[in-house]
C-alpha positions as CSV (number, residue, x, y, z in Angstrom):
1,X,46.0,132.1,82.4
2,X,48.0,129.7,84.0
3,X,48.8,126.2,82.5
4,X,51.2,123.4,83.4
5,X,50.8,121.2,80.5
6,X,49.3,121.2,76.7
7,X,47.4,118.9,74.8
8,X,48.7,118.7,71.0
9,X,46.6,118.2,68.2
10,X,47.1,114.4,67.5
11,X,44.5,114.5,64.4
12,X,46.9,117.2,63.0
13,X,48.6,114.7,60.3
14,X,49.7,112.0,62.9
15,X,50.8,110.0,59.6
16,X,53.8,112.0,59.2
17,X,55.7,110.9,62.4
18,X,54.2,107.3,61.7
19,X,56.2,107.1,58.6
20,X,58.9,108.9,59.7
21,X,59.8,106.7,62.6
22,X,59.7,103.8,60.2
23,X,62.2,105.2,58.0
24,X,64.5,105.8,60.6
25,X,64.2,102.8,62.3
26,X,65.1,101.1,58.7
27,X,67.9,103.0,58.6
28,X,69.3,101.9,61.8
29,X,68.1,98.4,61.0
30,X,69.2,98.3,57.0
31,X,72.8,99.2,58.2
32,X,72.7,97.2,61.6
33,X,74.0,99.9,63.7
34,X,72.5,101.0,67.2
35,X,70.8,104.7,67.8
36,X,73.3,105.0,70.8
37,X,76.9,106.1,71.2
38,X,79.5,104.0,69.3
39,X,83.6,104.7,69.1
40,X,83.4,107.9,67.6
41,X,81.2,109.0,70.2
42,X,83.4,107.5,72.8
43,X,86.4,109.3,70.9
44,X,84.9,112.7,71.5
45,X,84.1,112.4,75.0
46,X,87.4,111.8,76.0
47,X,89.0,114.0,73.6
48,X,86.0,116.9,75.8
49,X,86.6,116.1,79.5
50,X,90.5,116.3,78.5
51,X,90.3,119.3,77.3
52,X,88.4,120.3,80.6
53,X,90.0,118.5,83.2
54,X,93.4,118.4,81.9
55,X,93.7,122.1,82.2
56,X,92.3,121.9,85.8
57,X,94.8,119.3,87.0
58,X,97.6,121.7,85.8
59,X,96.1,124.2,88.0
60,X,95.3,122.3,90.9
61,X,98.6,120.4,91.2
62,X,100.7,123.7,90.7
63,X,102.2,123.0,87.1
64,X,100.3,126.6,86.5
65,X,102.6,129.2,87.5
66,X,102.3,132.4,85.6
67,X,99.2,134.8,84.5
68,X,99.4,134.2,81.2
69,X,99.3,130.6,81.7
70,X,96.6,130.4,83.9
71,X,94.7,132.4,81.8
72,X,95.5,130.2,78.7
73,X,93.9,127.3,80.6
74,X,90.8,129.2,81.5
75,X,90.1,129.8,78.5
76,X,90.9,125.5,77.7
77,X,88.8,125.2,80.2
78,X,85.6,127.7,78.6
79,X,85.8,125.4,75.5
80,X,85.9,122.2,76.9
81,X,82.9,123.5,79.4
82,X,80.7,124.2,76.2
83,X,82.1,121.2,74.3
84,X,81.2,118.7,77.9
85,X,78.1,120.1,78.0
86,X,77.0,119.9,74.0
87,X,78.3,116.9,73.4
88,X,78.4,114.8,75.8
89,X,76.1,115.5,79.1
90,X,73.2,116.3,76.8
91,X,72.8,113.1,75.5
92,X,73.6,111.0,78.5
93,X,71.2,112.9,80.1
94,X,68.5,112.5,77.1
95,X,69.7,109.0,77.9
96,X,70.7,108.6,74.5
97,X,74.6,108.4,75.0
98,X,74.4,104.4,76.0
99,X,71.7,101.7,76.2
100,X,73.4,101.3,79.9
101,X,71.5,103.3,82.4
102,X,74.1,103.4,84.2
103,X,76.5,105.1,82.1
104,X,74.3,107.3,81.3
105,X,74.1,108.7,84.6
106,X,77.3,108.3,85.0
107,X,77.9,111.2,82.0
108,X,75.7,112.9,83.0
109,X,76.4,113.9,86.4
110,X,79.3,115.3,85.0
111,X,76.8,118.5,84.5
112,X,78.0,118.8,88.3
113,X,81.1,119.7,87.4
114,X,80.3,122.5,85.4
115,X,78.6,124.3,87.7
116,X,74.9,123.0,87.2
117,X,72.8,120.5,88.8
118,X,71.5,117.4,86.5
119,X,67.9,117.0,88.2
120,X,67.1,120.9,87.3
121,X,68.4,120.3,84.0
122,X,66.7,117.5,83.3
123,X,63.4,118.9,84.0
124,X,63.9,122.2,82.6
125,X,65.4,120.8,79.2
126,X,64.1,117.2,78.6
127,X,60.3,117.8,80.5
128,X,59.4,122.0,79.9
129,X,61.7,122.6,76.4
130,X,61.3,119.8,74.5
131,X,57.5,118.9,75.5
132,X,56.3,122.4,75.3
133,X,58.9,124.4,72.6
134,X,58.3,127.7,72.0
135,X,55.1,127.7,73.8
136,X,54.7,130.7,76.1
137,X,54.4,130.0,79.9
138,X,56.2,126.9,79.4
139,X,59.1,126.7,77.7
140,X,61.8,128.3,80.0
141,X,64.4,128.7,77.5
142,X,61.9,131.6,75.9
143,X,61.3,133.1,79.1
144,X,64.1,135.1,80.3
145,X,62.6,137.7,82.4
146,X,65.2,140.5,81.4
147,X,64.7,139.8,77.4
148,X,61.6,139.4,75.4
149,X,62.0,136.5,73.2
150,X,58.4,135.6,71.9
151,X,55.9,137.6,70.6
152,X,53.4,136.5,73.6
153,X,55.5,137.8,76.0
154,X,54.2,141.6,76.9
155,X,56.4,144.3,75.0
156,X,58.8,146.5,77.4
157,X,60.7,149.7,76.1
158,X,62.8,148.2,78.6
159,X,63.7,145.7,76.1
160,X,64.2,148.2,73.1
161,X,68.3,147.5,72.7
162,X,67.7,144.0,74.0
163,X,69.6,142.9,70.6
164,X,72.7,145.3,72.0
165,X,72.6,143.4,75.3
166,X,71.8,140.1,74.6
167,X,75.5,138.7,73.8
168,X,76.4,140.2,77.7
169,X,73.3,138.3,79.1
170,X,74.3,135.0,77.4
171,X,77.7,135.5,78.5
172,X,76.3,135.1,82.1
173,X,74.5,132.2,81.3
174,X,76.3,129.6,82.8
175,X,78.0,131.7,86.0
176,X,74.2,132.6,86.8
177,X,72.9,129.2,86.7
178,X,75.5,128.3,88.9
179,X,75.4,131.1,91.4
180,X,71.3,131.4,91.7
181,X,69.7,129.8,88.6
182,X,69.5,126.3,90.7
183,X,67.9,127.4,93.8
184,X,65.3,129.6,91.4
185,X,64.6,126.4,89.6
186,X,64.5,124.3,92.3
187,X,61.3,126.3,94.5
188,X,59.7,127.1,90.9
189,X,59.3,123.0,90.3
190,X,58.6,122.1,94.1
191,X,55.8,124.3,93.4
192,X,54.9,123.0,90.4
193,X,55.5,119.1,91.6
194,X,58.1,118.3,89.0
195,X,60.2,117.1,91.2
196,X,58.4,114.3,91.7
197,X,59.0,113.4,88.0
198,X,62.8,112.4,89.1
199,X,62.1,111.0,92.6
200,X,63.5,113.8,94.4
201,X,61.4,115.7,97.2
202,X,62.9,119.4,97.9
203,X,64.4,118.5,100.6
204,X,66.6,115.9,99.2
205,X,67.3,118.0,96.1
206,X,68.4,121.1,98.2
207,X,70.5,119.0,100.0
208,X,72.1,117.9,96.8
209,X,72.8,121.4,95.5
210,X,74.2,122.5,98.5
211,X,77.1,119.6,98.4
212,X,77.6,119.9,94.7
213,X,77.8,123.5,94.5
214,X,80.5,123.4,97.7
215,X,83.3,120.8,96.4
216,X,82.2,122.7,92.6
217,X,83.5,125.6,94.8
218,X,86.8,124.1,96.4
219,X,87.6,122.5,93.1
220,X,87.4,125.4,91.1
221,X,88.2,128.5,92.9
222,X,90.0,127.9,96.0
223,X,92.4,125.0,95.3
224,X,93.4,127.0,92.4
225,X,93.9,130.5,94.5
226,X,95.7,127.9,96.4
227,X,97.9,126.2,94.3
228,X,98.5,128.9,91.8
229,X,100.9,131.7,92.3
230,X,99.4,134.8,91.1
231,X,96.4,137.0,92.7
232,X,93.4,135.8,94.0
233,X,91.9,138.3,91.9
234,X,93.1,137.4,88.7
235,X,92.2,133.5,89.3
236,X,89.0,134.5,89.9
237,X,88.8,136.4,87.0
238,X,89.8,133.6,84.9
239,X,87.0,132.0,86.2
240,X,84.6,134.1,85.4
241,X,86.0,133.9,81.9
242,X,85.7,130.4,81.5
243,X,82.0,130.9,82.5
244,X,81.5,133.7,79.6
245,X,83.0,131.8,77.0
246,X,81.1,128.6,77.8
247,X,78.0,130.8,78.4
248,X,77.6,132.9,75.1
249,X,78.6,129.4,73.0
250,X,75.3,127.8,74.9
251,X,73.3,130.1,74.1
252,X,74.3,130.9,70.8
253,X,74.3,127.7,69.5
254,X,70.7,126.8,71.5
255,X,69.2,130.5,70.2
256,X,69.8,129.7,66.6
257,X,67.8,126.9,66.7
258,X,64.5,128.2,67.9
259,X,64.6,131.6,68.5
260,X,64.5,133.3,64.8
261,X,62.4,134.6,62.4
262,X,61.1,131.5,60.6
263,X,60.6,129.6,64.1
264,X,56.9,129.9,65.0
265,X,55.7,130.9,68.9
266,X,52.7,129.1,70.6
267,X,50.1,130.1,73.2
268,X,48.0,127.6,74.5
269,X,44.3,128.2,74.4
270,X,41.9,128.4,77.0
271,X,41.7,124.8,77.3
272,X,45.6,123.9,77.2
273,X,45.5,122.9,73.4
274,X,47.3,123.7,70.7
275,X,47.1,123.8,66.7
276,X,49.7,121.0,65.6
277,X,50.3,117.6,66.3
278,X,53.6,117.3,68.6
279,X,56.0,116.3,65.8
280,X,55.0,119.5,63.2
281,X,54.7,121.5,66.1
282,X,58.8,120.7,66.6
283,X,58.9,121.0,63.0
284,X,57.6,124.7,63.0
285,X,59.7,125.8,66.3
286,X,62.7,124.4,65.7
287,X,65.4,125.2,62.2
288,X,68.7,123.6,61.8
289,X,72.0,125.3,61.1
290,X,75.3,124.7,59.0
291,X,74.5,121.3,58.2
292,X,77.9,120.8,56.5
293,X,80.1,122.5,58.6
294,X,82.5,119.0,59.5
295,X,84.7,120.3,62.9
296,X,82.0,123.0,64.1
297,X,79.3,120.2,64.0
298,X,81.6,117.4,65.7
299,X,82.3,119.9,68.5
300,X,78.5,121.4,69.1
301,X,77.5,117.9,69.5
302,X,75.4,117.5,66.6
303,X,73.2,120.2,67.6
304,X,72.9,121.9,64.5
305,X,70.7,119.4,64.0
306,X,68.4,120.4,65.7
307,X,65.6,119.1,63.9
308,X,66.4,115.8,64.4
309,X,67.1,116.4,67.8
310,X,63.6,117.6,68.9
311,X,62.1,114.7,66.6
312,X,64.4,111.9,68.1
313,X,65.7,113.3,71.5
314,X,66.7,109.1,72.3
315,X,69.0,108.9,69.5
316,X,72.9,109.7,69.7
317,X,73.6,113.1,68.3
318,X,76.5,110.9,66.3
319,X,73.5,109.9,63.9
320,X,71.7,112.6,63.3
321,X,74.1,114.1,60.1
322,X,73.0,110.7,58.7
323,X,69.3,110.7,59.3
324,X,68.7,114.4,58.6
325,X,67.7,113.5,54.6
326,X,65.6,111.3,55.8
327,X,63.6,113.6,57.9
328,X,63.8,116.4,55.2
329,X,62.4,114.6,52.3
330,X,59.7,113.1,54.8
331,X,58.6,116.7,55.8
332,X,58.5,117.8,51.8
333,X,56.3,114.7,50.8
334,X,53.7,115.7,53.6
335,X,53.9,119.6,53.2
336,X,55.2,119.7,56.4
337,X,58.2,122.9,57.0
338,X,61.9,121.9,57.5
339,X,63.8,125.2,58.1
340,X,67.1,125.4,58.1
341,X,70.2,127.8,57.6
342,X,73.5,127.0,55.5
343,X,75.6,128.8,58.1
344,X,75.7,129.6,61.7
345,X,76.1,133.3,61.2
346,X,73.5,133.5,58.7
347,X,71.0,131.6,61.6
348,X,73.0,134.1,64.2
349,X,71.9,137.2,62.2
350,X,68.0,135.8,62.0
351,X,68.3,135.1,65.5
352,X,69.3,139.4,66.5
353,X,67.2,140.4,63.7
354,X,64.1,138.7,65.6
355,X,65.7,140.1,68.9
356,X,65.6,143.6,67.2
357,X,61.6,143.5,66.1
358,X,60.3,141.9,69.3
359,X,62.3,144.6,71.5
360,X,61.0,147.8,69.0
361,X,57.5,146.3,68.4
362,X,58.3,146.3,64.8
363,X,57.4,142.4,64.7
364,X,54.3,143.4,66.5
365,X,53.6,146.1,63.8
366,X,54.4,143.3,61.5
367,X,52.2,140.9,62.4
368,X,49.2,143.4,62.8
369,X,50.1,144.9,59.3
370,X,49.4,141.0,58.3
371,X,46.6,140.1,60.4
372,X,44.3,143.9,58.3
373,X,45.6,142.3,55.0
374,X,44.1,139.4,56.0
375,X,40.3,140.4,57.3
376,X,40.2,143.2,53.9
């Protein structure tokens, strides 16, 4: 069966995002501060395309000169990818970074830079993943192809040692949705008509592609073969580093949050519906992470919250450390699951565990096993 959209259940408790939304919006209110960016938002975004572009402008105006060096930037540069792309494109893109359009659009083109293309992103992330989470044949970031990452997805012995050879794949992230990822996108929601959703036909958005991906190219690989004095080789090399490092820090920090054993996975029935009202249903797909980690939650962008996130996609990843007791004592009073993990490696570990069962077939055994208890 082939679907393009769901319908969630909205008799499924609808009075738990009522309330919920009221005691944010109190919050907000009570302490007469806006749900967008403020100075410590503004702080961080400079402090994220400096550590990206800095590094560049060494190596495209020749202050780079030895191996070492250039590789020491690369690697600036991988960080301040991930960091650009967490913490500050996500949320201009949500358009959640300002209350001015403008600069919103502004930030968010800055995906460009990186490699990607905002329109794909927009519609992959803001329309497929957080409308349809963890629902299979619509949520993208569960449907990999090469890995099996929900228990709907047919089991493969291909994918037996997928927990060995995840890292690798998530490593290529980034330099894969830079090099084909784009154009794959792009005639997958011509098909599909999303592109209509952001005013673009496929002609226009090809177009587009085509000119970002070329200066993307002459900015980042051959002005520095160019301008730096070492081997072609070796700068693109460095490259490809920059793209691992920035790739396995996506996915990590994106996998922890809904692909892991206490996430549940959705299949819409014949009809396109599903069990749970749209807010529990982001409550059961979605766990945060290391809640009180300081430095590694300032430079994820938040995004261990991701909770919150999924529940309030328009408000500034700056809040969220504040209204995540909200959120969590709102879910106990109505019943409703908040999962969550103290530390990133412990969410990590959950995350290849899950990896592990749905590549054996142990979580298929697992859930069978569950399903016999059940009927005897």
């Amino acid at each position: 069966m082939s679907i393009t959209s769901v319908r969630f259940n909205k008799k499924n408790q609808p009075e738990f995002f009522k309330e919920l939304n009221i005691r944010v919006n109190n919050y907000f209110k009570d302490n007469n501060i806006t749900k967008f960016g403020n100075r410590a938002m503004w702080f961080k975004t400079a402090f994220m395309l400096c550590l990206y572009f800095i590094p560049l402008g060494f190596m495209v105006f020749g202050f780079v000169q030895t191996t070492a060096m250039a590789f020491l930037v690369w690697v600036l540069m991988g960080l301040g990818m991930a960091g650009i792309g967490l913490s500050v494109m996500h949320d201009a893109n949500h358009g959640s970074y300002s209350n001015n359009k403008t600069t919103n659009k502004i930030f968010g083109f800055v995906l460009n830079f990186l490699g990607g293309f905002h329109t794909n992103w927009k519609i992959q992330h803001n329309v497929l993943h957080h409308s349809y989470t963890n629902i299979h044949g619509l949520d993208e970031d569960i449907d990999k192809g090469v890995m099996r990452m929900s228990p709907d997805q047919a089991p493969n012995k291909a994918f037996r040692f997928q927990a060995y050879y995840a890292t690798f794949l998530y490593s290529l992230l980034t330099i894969f949705w830079f090099l084909a990822k784009d154009f794959i996108q792009l005639s997958r929601y011509h098909k599909k008509d999303l592109l209509k959703t952001q005013g673009l036909s496929f002609r226009s958005a090809l177009l587009q592609i085509l000119f970002h991906k070329s200066w993307y190219i002459m900015l980042l690989i051959v002005l520095p073969m160019i301008m730096v004095p070492i081997p072609w080789w070796q700068t693109l090399l460095g490259f490809l580093m920059m793209h691992f490092i920035g790739g396995i820090i996506l996915a990590f920090i994106f996998q922890a949050a809904h692909v892991i054993e206490e996430t549940h996975f959705f299949k819409a029935d014949e009809n396109g519906s599903v069990e749970n009202s749209w807010a529990i249903h982001q409550m059961k797909t979605t766990a945060n992470f290391a809640r009180h980690s300081g430095f590694f939650s300032w430079f994820i962008g938040g995004l261990n919250y991701q909770i919150e996130h999924h529940l309030f996609p328009n408000i500034c990843h700056i809040h969220y450390a504040a209204i995540a007791p909200i959120v969590e004592q709102t879910a106990a009073e109505y019943n409703i699951p908040y999962y969550q993990h103290k530390t990133f490696a412990g969410a990590l570990k959950s995350h290849f565990t899950l990896l592990d069962q749905l590549g054996t077939g142990s979580y298929d055994k697992k859930v069978a096993k569950a399903a016999v208890r059940v009927t005897t």
